[in-house]
C-alpha positions in Angstrom: -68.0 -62.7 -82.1 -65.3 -60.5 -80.0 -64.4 -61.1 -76.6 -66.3 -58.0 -75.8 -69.3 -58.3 -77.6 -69.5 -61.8 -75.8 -69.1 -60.4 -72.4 -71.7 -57.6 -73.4 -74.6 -60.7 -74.4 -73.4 -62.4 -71.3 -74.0 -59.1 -69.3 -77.2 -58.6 -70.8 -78.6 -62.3 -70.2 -77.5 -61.8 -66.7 -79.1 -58.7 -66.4 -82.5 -60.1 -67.7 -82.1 -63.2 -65.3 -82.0 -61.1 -62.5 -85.1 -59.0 -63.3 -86.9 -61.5 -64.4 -86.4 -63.7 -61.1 -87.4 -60.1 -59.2 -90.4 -59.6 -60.5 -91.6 -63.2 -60.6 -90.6 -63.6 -56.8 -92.1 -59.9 -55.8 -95.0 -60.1 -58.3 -97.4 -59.7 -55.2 -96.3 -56.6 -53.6 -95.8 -55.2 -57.3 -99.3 -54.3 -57.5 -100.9 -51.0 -56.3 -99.0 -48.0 -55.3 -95.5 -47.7 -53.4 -97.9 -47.0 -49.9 -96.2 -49.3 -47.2 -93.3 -51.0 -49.4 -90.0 -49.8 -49.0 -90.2 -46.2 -49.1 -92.5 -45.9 -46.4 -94.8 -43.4 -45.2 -95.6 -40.3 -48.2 -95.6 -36.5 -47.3 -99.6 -35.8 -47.3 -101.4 -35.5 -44.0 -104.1 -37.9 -43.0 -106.0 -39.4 -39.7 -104.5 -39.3 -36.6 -104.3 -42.8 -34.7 -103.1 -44.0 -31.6 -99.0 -44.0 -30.9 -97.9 -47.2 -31.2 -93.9 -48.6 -30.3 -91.9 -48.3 -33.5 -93.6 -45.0 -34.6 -91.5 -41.6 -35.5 -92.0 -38.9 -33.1 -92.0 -36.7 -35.0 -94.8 -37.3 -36.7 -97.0 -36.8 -32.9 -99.9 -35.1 -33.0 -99.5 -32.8 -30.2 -103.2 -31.1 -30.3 -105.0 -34.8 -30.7 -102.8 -36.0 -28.0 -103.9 -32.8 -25.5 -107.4 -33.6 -26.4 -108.1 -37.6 -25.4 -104.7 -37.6 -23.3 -103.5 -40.5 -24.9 -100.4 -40.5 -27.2 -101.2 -39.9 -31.2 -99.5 -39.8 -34.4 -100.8 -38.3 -37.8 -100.5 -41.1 -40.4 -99.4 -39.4 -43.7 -100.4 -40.8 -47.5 -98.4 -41.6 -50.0 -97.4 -39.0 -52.4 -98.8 -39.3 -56.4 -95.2 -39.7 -57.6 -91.7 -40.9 -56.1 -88.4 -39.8 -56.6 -85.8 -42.6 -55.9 -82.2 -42.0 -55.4 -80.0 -45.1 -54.9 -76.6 -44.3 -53.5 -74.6 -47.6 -54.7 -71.0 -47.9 -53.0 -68.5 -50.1 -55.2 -65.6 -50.0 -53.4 -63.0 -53.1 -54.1 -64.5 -54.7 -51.1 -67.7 -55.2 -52.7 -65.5 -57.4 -55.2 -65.5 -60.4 -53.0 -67.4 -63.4 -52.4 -67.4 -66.9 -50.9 -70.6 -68.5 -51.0 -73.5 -68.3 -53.9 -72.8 -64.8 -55.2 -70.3 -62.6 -54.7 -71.1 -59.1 -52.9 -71.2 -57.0 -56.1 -73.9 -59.0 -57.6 -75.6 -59.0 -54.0 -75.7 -55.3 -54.8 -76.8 -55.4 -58.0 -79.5 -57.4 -56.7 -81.0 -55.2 -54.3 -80.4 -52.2 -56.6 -83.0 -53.9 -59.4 -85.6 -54.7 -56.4 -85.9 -50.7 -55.9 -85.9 -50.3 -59.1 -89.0 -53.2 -59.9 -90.6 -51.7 -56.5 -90.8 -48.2 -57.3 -91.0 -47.7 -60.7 -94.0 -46.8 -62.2 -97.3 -44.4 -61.6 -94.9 -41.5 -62.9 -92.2 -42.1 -60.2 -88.6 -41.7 -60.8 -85.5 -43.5 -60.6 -81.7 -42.1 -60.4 -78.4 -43.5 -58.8 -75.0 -41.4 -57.6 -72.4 -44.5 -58.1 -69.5 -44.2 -56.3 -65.9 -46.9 -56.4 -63.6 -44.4 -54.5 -61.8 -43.3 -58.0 -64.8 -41.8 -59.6 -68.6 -41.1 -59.2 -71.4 -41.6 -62.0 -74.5 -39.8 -61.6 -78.0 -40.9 -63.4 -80.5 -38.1 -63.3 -83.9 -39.2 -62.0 -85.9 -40.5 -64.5 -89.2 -42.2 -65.0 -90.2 -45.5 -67.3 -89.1 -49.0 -66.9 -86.3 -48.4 -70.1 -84.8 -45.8 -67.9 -84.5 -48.3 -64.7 -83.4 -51.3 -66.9 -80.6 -48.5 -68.6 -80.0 -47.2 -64.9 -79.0 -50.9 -63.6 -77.1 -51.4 -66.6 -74.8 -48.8 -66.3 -74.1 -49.2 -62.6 -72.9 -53.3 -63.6 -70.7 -52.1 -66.2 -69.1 -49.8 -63.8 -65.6 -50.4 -63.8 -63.7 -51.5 -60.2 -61.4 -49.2 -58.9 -57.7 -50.1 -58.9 -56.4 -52.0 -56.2 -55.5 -50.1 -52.9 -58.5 -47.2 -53.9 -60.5 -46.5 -50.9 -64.1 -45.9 -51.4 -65.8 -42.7 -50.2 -69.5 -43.6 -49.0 -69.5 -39.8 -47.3 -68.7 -38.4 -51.0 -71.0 -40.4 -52.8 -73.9 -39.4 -50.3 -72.9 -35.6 -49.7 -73.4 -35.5 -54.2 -77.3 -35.8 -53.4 -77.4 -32.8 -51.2 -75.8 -30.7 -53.4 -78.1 -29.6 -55.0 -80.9 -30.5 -52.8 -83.1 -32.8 -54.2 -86.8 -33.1 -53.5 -88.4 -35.3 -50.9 -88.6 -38.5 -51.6 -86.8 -42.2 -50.9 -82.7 -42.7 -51.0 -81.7 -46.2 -50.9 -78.0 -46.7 -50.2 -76.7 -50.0 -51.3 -73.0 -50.8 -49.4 -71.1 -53.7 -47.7 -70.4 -50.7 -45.0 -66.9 -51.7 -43.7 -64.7 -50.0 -41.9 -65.5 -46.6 -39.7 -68.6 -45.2 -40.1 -68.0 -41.5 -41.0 -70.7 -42.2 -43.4 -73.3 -41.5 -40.4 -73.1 -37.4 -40.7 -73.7 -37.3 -44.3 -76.6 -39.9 -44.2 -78.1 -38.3 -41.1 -78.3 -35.1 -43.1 -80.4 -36.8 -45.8 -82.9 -38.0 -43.2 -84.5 -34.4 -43.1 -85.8 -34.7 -46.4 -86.1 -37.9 -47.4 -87.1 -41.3 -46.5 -84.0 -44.0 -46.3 -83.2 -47.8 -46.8 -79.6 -49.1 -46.3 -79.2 -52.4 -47.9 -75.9 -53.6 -46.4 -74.8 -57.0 -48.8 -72.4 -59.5 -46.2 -70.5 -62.5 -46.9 -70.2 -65.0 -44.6 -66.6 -65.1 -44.3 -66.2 -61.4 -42.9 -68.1 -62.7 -40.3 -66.3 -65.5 -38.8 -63.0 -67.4 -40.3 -63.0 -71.0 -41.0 -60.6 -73.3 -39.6 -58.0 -73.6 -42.5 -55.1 -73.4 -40.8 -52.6 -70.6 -42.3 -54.2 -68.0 -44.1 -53.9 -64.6 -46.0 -55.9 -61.7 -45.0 -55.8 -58.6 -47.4 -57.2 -55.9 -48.1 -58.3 -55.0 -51.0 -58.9 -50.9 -50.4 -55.0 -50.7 -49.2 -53.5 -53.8 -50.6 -52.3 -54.8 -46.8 -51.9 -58.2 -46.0 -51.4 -60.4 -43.1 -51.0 -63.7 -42.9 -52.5 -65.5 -39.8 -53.0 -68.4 -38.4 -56.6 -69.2 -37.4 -56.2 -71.0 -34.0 -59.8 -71.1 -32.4 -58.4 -68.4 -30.2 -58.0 -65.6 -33.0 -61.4 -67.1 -34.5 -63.4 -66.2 -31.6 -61.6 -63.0 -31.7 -62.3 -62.6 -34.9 -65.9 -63.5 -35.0 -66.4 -61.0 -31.8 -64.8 -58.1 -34.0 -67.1 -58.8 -36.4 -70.4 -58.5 -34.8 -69.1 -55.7 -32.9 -68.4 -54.3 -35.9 -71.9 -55.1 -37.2 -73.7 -53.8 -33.9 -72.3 -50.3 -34.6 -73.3 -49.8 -38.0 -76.9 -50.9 -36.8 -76.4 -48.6 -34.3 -75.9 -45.5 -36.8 -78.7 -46.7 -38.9 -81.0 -46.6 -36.4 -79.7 -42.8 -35.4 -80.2 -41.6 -39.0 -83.6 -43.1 -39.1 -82.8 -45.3 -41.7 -84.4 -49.1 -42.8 -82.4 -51.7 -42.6 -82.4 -54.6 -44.6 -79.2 -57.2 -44.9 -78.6 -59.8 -47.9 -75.9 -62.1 -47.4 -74.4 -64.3 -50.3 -75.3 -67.5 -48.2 -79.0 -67.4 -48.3 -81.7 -66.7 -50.7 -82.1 -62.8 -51.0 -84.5 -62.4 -53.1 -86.8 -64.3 -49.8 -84.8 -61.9 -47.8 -86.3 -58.9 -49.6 -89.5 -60.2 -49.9 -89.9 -61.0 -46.3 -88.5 -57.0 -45.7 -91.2 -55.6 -47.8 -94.0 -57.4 -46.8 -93.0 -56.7 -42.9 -92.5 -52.8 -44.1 -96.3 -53.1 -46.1 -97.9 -54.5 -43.1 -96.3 -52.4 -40.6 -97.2 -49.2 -43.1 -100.8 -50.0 -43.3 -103.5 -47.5 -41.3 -105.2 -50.8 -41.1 -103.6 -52.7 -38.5 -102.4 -49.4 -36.3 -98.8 -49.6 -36.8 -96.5 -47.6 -38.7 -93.6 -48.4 -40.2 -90.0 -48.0 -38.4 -87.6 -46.0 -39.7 -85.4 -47.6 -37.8 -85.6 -50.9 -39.1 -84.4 -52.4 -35.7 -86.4 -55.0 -36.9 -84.2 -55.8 -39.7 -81.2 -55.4 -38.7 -80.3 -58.2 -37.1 -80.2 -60.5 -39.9 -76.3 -60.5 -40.3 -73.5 -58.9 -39.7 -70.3 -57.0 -41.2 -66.9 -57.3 -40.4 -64.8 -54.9 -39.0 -61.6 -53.2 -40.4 -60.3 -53.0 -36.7 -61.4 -56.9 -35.9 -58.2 -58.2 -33.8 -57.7 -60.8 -36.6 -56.4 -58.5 -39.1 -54.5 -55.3 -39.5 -56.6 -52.4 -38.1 -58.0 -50.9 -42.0 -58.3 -54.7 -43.5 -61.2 -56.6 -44.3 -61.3 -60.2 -44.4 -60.3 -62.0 -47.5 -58.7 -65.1 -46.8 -56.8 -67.1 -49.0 -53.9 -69.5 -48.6 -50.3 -68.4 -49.5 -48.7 -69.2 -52.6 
C-alpha cells in the first residue's frame, strides 16, 4: 500500500469515526423535522403569541399588538425543505492545536453536526471553502452521500502556504453572488484578527438564518508560564519571542477576551447564533447542549423563541486577539520554545 492510499483509509476511518460518534451522541434531536434545532425559526406564518425577551423584532405583530395592547410576535413554521450553506474558513490559523484536537478537526466537527442535523426530508447541503489562497464551492445538494462527499472534500482541502492570510469577507461575499434562496448559513471559523467579516455576514442576515461556530484553543486564550517563548504567526510568518512574566500573561489573557467580547459583539449585530467549541472540552456535549437549548427555546410550546443572537451561547470561550499586547499586533498565539 502507498503512502497515499494509506493516508486516504486513514482519512476515511477518521471520517466515519466522527460521524458515527455524531449521530450516536445527537441521535435524539435527529428525529423529526429541522423546527427548533439549529436553523431556527422557518419562513411560513403562524399564531401570534406574546413578546417574550430574546425574540426578533422584527417578527412583531404590529396589528395583534394594537388590539390587546400587549407586545406580540408572529411565530413562523418551518419550511418543507432547507437549504444549508456552510461557509468553512481554513486559514493556517485553524492549523493549530494544544489540547485534545487541534482546531481544524474542531471544524470539521462542527461542519459534520450541520450536516447530520439538517440533512434529510429533501433539504440541501452545500459549502463555499475558503484557506486565503483559493475557494472551493459545493453546490447544494440533498442525500446523505452528498453530505458524507461534502465533508470529505472540505478535509482533504489542502492548507494554504505559510504567511497566506485568510479572507472570511471573500468566502462569505461568494454566497451572495448569486443570491441564494432563504434558508440557514452556518459559518464555521476560529475568527481571529479584525472583524471586517461583520459587513459581509450582516448582509446575509436579510435572507437567511445564521450560526457561527467559532472553534478556540485554549492557549489563544491565556499563555502558560513556560518561561521564554515563540509566538508566530502563521498567516504572516511573524514571530516574537517573549517572555511570559505574570505581567504580560495577564496582559495577554485581557487581550484575549477583549478580543473575544468583540467578535460576540458583531455576532450579536448580524443576528447570528453563536455556538463555541474549544479543543479542551467535549464538543460534541457542547453541541448537543446548543441544540437542545435552540429546540427548546424554538418551540410555540413553552412561549419563547429562539435568539438570533445567541447571547446565550456566546459566552462559552473566547478568541484571541491579533492586537493582544503579548504579541505583534497581526499575530496569533502559537507558542513554542526556541530552537
Amino acid at each position: 500500500m502507498t503512502a497515499g492510499s494509506s493516508d486516504l483509509v486513514r482519512l476515511e476511518a477518521s471520517l466515519r469515526t466522527l460521524e458515527l460518534t455524531v449521530r450516536r451522541r445527537l441521535d435524539g434531536l435527529l428525529q423529526g423535522n429541522h423546527i427548533g434545532l439549529l436553523p431556527g425559526p422557518g419562513t411560513e406564518p403562524g399564531d401570534a403569541r406574546p413578546y417574550q425577551p430574546g425574540d426578533d423584532v422584527r417578527r412583531m405583530d404590529w396589528s395583534v399588538t394594537a388590539r390587546t395592547t400587549a407586545p406580540h410576535v408572529r411565530e413562523t413554521v418551518a419550511d418543507r425543505e432547507l437549504e444549508t450553506w456552510a461557509v468553512v474558513d481554513l486559514s493556517r490559523s485553524i492549523d493549530y492545536g494544544t489540547a485534545r484536537t487541534d482546531k481544524r478537526h474542531l471544524a470539521l466537527a462542527g461542519l459534520t453536526a450541520v450536516a447530520q442535523l439538517t440533512t434529510g426530508g429533501g433539504n440541501r447541503l452545500g459549502a463555499v471553502v475558503a484557506n486565503g489562497e483559493s475557494t472551493l464551492r459545493l453546490p447544494a445538494r440533498g442525500g446523505l452521500a452528498h453530505a458524507r462527499g461534502l465533508v470529505r472534500r472540505v478535509a482533504t482541502m489542502p492548507s494554504a502556504p505559510e504567511g497566506t492570510r485568510g479572507d472570511l469577507s471573500g468566502a462569505l461575499d461568494e454566497l451572495r453572488r448569486p443570491p441564494r434562496r432563504r434558508g440557514l448559513v452556518v459559518v464555521v471559523s476560529d475568527f481571529l484578527g479584525e472583524p471586517t467579516w461583520e459587513r459581509s455576514l450582516r448582509a446575509l442576515s436579510a435572507r437567511h438564518e445564521l450560526l457561527a461556530i467559532e472553534v478556540v484553543d485554549p492557549r489563544e486564550l491565556e499563555l502558560p508560564d513556560v518561561g521564554t517563548v515563540v509566538l508566530a504567526d502563521p498567516e504572516t510568518g511573524r514571530q516574537r519571542e517573549v517572555d511570559t512574566t505574570p505581567l504580560l500573561r495577564r496582559e495577554f489573557a485581557a487581550a484575549a477576551a477583549e478580543h473575544r467580547d468583540r467578535v460576540a459583539a458583531a455576532l450579536r449585530r448580524c443576528g447570528a447564533g453563536h455556538l463555541t467549541l474549544r479543543t479542551d472540552t467535549d464538543w460534541v456535549a457542547d453541541i448537543v447542549r446548543f441544540a437542545v437549548a435552540r429546540k427548546h427555546t424554538a418551540s410555540p410550546r413553552n412561549g419563547t423563541a429562539a435568539p438570533r443572537s445567541g447571547a446565550a451561547f456566546s459566552r462559552n470561550g473566547a478568541a484571541s486577539p491579533r492586537n493582544g499586547a503579548a504579541f505583534p499586533p497581526d499575530g496569533t498565539a502559537a507558542p513554542r520554545r526556541p530552537a
